[in-house]
LUMKE-417339 format. One record per residue (C-alpha): residue number from 1; residue in one letter; chain; x, y, z. Coordinates in Angstrom, 1 decimal, padded with zeros to 4 digits. Example, Ala and Ser with C-alpha at 12.3 -4.5 7.8 and 13.67 -1.06 7.14 Angstrom:
- 1 | A | A | 012.3 | -004.5 | 007.8
- 2 | S | A | 013.7 | -001.1 | 007.1
***
This chain:
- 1 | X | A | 185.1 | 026.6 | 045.4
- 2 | X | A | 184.3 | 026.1 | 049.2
- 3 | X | A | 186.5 | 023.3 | 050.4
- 4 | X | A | 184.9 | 020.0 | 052.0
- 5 | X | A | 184.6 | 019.8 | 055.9
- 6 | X | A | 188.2 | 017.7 | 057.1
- 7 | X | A | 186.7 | 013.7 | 057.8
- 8 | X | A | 187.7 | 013.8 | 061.3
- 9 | X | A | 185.5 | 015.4 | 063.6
- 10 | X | A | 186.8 | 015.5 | 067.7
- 11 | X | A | 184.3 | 015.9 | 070.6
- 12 | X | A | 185.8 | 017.7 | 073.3
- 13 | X | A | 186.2 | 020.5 | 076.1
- 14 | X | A | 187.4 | 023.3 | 076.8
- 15 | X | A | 191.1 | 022.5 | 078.6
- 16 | X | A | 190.3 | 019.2 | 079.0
- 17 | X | A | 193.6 | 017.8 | 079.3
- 18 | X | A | 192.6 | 014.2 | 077.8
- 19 | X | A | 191.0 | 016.3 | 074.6
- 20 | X | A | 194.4 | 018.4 | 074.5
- 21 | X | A | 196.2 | 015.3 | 074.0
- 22 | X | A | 193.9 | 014.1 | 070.8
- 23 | X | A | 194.8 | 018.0 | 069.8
- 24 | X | A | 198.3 | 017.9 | 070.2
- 25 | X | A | 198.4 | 014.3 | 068.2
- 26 | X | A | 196.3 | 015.5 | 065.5
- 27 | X | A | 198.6 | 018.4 | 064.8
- 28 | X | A | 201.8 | 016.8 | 064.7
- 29 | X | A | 200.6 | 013.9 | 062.1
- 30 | X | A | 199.0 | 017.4 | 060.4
- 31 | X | A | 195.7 | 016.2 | 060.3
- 32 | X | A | 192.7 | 018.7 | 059.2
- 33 | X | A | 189.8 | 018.1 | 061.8
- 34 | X | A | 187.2 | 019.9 | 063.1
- 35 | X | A | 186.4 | 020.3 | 066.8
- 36 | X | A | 182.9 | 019.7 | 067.9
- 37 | X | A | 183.1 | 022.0 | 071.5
- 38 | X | A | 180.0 | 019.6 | 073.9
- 39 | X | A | 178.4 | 021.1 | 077.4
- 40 | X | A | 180.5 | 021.2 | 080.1
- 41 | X | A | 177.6 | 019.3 | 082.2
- 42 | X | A | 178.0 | 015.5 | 081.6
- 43 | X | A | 174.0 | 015.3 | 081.5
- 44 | X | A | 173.7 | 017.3 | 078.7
- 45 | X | A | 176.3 | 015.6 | 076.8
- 46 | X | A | 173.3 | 014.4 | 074.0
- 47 | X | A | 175.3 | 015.8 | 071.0
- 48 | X | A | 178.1 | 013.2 | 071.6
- 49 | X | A | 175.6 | 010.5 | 073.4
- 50 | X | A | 174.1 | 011.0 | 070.1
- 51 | X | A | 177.0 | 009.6 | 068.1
- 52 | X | A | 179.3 | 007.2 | 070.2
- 53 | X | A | 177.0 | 006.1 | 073.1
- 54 | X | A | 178.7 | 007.7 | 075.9
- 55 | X | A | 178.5 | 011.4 | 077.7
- 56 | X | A | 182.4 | 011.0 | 078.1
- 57 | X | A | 184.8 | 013.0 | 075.5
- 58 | X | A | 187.1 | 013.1 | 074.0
- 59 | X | A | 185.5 | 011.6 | 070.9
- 60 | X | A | 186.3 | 011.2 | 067.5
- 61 | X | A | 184.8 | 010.4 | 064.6
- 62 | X | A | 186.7 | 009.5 | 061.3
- 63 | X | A | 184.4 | 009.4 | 057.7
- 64 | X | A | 187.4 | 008.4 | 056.2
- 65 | X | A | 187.6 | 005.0 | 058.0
- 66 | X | A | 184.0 | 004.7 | 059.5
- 67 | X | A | 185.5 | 004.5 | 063.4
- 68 | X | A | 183.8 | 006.3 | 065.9
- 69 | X | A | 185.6 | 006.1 | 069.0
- 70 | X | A | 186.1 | 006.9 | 072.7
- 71 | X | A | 189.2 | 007.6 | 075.4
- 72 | X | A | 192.0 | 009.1 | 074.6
- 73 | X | A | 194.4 | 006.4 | 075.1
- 74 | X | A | 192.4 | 004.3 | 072.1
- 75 | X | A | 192.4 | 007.5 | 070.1
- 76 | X | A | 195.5 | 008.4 | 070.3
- 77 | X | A | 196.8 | 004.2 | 069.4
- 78 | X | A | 193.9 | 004.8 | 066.4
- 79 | X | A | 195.7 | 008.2 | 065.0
- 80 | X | A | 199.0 | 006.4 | 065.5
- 81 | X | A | 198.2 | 003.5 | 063.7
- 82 | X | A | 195.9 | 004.2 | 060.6
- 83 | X | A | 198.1 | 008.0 | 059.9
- 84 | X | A | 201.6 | 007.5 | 061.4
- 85 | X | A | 203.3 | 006.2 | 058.2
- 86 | X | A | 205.7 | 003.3 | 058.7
***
């Protein structure tokens, strides 16, 4: 039986060092996400323009709570808050 995609999906870049971060926090709370990889050319950004309103990543998107969200500061307060336990 196939598994169902993980709820958390992150908009990002390659070595983007604010996207890395998101990465690095996902893992250690041992979150399953998927990555959603966007053009490198902040014009052509429509995939994530299509779903937060901004060119700018990272981005992530949780089905699990309904938050779409921007910045990597933010994000990484979100994951903190709503998966770090007590």
């Amino acid at each position: 039986m196939p598994t169902a995609d993980p709820p958390i999906t992150l908009y990002r870049l390659q070595a983007c060092p604010f996207c890395e971060r998101v990465v690095r926090r996902l893992q250690a709370l041992d979150l399953e996400y998927r990555s959603r990889f966007v053009e490198p050319l902040h014009s052509r950004r429509d995939a994530v323009k299509r779903v937060a309103g901004v060119r700018t990543v990272p981005v992530i998107v949780d089905e699990t709570t309904g938050v779409t969200m921007a910045e990597s500061d933010n994000i990484l307060d979100y994951l903190e808050a709503t998966y770090g336990g007590p």
